[in-house]
DRENDO-1510 file (C-alpha; in Angstrom, 1 decimal, always signed):
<recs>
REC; n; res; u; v; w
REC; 1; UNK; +3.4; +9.7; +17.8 .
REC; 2; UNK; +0.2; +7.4; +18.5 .
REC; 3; UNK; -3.0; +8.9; +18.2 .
REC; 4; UNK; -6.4; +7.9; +19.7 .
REC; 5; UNK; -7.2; +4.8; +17.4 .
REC; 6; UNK; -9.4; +1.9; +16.7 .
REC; 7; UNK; -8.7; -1.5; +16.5 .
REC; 8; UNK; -8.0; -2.6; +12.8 .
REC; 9; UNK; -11.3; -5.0; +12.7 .
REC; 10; UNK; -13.8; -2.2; +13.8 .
REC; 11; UNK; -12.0; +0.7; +11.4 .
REC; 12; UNK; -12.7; -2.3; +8.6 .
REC; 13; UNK; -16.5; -2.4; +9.6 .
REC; 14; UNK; -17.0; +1.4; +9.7 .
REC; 15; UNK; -15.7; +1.9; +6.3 .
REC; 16; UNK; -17.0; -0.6; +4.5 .
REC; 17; UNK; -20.4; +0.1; +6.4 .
REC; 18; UNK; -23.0; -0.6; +4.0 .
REC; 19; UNK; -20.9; -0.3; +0.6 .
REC; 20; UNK; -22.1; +2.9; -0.3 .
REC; 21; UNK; -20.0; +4.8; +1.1 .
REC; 22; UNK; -17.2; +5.2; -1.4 .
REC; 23; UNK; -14.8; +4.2; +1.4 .
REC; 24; UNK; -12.1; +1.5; +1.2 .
REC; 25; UNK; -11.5; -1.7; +3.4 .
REC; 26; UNK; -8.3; -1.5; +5.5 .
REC; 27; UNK; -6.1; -4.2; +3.4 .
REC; 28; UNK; -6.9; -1.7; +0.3 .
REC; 29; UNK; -5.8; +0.7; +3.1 .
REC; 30; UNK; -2.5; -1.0; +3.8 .
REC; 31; UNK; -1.6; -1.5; -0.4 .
REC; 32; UNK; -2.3; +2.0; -0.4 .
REC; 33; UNK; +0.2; +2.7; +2.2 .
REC; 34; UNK; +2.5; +0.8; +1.6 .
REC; 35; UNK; +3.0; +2.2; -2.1 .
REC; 36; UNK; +2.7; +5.8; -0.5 .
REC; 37; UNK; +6.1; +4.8; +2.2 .
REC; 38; UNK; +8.0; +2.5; +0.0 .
REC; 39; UNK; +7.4; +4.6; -3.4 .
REC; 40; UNK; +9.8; +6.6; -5.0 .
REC; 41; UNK; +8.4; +9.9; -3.8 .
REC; 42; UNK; +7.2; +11.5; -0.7 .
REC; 43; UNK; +3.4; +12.5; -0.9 .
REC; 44; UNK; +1.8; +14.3; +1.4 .
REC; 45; UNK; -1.7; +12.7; +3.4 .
REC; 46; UNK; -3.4; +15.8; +1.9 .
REC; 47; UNK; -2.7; +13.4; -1.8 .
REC; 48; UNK; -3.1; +10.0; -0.7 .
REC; 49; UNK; -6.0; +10.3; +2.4 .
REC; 50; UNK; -9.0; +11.7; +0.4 .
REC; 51; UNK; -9.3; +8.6; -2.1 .
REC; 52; UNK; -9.9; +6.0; +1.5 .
REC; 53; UNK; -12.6; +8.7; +2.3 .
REC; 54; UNK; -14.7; +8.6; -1.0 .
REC; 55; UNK; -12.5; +11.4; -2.2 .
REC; 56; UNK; -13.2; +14.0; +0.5 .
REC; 57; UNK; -10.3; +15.3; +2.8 .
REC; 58; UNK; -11.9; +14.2; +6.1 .
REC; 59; UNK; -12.1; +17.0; +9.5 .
REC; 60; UNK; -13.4; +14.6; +12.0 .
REC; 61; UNK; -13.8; +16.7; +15.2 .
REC; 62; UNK; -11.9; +15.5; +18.2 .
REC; 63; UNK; -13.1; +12.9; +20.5 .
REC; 64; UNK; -15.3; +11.6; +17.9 .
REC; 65; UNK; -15.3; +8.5; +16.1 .
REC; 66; UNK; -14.3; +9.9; +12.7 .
REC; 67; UNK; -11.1; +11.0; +14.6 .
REC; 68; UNK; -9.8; +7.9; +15.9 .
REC; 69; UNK; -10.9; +6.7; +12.1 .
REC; 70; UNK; -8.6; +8.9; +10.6 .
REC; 71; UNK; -5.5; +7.9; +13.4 .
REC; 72; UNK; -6.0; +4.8; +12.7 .
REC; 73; UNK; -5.2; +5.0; +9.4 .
REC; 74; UNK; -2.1; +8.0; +10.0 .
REC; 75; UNK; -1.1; +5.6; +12.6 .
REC; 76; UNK; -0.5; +2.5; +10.5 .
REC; 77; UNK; +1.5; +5.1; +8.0 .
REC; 78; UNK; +3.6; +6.0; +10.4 .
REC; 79; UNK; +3.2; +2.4; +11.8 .
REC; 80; UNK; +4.8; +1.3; +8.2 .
REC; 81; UNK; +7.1; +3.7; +8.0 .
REC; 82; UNK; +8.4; +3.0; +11.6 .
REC; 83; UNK; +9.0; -0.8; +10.6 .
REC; 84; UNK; +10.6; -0.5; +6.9 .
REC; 85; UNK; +13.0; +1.7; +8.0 .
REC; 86; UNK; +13.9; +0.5; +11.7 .
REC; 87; UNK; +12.7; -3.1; +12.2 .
REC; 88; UNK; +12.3; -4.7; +8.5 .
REC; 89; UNK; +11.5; -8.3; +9.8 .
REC; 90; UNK; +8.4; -7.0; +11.8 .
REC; 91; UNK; +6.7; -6.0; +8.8 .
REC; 92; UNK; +3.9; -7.5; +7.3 .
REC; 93; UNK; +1.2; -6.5; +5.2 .
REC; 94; UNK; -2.5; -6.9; +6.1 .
REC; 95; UNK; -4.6; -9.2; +4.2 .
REC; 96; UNK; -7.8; -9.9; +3.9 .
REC; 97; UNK; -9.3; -13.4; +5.6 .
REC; 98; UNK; -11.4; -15.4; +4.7 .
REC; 99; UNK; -12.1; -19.0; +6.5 .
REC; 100; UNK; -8.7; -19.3; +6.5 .
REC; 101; UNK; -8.2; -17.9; +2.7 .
REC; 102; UNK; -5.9; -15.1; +2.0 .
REC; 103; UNK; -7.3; -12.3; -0.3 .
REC; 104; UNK; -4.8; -10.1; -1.4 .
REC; 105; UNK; -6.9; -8.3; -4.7 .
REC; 106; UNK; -7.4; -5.8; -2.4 .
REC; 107; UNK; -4.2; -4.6; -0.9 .
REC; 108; UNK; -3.0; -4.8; -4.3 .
REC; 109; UNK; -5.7; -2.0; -5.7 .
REC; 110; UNK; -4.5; -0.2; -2.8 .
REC; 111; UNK; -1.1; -0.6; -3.9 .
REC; 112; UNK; -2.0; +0.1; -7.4 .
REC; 113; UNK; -3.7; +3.1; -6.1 .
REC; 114; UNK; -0.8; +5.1; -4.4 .
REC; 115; UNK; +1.4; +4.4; -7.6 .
REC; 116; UNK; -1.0; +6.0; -10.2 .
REC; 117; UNK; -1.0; +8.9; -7.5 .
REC; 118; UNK; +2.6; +9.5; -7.5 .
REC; 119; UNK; +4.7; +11.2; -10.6 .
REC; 120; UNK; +4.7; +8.5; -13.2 .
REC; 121; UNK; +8.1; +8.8; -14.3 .
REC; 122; UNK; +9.4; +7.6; -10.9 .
REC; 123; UNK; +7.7; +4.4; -10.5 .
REC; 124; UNK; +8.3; +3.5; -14.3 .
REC; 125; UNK; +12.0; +2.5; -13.7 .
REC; 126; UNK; +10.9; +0.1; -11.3 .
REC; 127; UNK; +7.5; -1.5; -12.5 .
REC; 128; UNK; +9.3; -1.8; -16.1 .
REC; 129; UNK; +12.8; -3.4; -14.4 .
REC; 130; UNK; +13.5; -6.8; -16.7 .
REC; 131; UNK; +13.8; -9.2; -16.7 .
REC; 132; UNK; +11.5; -9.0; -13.9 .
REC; 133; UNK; +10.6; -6.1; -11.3 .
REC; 134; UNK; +11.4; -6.5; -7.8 .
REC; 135; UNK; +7.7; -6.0; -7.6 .
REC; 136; UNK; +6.6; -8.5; -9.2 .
REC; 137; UNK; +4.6; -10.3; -6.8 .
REC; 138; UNK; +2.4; -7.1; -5.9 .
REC; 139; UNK; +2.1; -6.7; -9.7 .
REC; 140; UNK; +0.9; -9.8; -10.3 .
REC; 141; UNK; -2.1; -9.1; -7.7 .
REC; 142; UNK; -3.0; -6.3; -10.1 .
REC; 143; UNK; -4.9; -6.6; -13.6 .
REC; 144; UNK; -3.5; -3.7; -14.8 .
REC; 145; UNK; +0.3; -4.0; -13.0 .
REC; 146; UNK; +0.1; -7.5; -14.1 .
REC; 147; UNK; -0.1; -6.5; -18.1 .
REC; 148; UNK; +3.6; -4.3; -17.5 .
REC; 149; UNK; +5.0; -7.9; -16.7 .
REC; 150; UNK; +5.7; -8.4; -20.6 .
REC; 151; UNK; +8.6; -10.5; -20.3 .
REC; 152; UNK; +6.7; -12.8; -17.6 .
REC; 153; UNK; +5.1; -16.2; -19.2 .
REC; 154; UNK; +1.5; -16.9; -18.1 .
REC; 155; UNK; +2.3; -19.8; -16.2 .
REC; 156; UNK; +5.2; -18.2; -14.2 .
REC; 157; UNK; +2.1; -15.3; -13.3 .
REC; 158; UNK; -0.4; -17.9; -12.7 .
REC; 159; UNK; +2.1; -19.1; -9.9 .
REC; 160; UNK; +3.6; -15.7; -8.9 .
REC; 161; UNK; +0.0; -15.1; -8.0 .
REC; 162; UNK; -0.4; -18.1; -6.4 .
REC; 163; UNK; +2.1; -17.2; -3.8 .
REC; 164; UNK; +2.1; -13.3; -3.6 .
REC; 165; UNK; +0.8; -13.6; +0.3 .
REC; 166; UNK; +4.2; -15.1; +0.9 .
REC; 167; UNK; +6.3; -12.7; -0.6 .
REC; 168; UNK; +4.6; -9.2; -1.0 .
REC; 169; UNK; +6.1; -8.2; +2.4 .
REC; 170; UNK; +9.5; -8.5; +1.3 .
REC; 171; UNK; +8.7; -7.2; -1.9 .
REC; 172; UNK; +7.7; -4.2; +0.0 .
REC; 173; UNK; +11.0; -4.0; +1.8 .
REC; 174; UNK; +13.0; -4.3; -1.5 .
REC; 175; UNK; +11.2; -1.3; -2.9 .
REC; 176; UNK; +11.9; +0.5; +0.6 .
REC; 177; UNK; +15.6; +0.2; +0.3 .
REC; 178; UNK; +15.8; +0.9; -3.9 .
REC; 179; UNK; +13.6; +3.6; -3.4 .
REC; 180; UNK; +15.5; +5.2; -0.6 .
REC; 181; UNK; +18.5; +5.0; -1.7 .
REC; 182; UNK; +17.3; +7.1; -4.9 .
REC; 183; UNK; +15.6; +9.8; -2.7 .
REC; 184; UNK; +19.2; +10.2; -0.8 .
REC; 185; UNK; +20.6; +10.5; -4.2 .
REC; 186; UNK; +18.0; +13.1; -5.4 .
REC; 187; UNK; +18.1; +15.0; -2.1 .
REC; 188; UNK; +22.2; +15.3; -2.1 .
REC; 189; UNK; +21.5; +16.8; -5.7 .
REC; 190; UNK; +19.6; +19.3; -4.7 .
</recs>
């Protein structure tokens, strides 16, 4: 279901606003998101939507434009969600641009975010695989990801980094498919 929304550039500008807001930008957003559909457990927007609002569970009232904030951002969940499990190839992540310079430090807090929000014990199977996660290229985006890549040489990060815009999408996708295939598991168990 689509819901009134913005377009992803002016959502971007309202919430990063002035920088005081305690608001994220939308490519922190998307990391954010993309950890929260692909991860290993479902959590509810009541978890991961307070932390893009400066930790407040938003009640926009309708027709206004803190509505069509909020859709925007349910939209590209369900957006995401959509895509992983339906059309795979049409997915890509949104990065920041700069002049023609991808920035991806902030899709990767994002990311970085929606793991430390899920149960730890889920995610530590996968961001601890050797000899090297599937996620690798999203945890090399991330200073504190990055350290759980003990078995990964400095130059082999330094160039993992390097090239994470190319191949965080399909790291995404990877994680979809492990991670569902262990939710089936856990749901036929219970």
């Amino acid at each position: 279901m689509t819901r009134p929304a913005l377009p992803y550039d002016e959502l971007d500008e309202i919430l990063r606003g002035d920088g005081r807001s305690g608001y994220v930008g939308l490519s922190a957003i998307d990391g954010l998101i993309a950890a929260v559909v692909a991860g290993p457990r479902v959590l509810p927007s009541t978890t991961w939507l307070p932390p893009i609002f400066g930790n407040k569970m938003p009640r926009p009232v309708a027709g206004s434009v803190d509505e069509r904030v909020v859709n925007t951002v349910l939209n590209r969940h369900d957006e995401v969600e959509y895509l992983l499990s339906n059309a795979p190839g049409d997915y890509g992540p949104i990065f920041m641009n700069d002049n023609g310079r991808v920035h991806v430090d902030d899709w990767g807090m994002g990311f970085a975010l929606g793991v430390g929000m899920a149960d730890p014990d889920a995610w530590l199977p996968i961001l601890m695989a050797q000899p090297r996660s599937v996620i690798a290229p999203i945890m090399v985006i991330n200073p504190n990801l990055s350290r759980m890549l003990m078995r990964v040489g400095v130059e082999e990060r330094r160039k993992l980094r390097a090239q994470a815009h190319r191949h965080i999408g399909s790291a995404v996708l990877q994680l979809y498919t492990i991670t569902r295939a262990t939710r089936a598991e856990a749901g036929a168990r219970n």
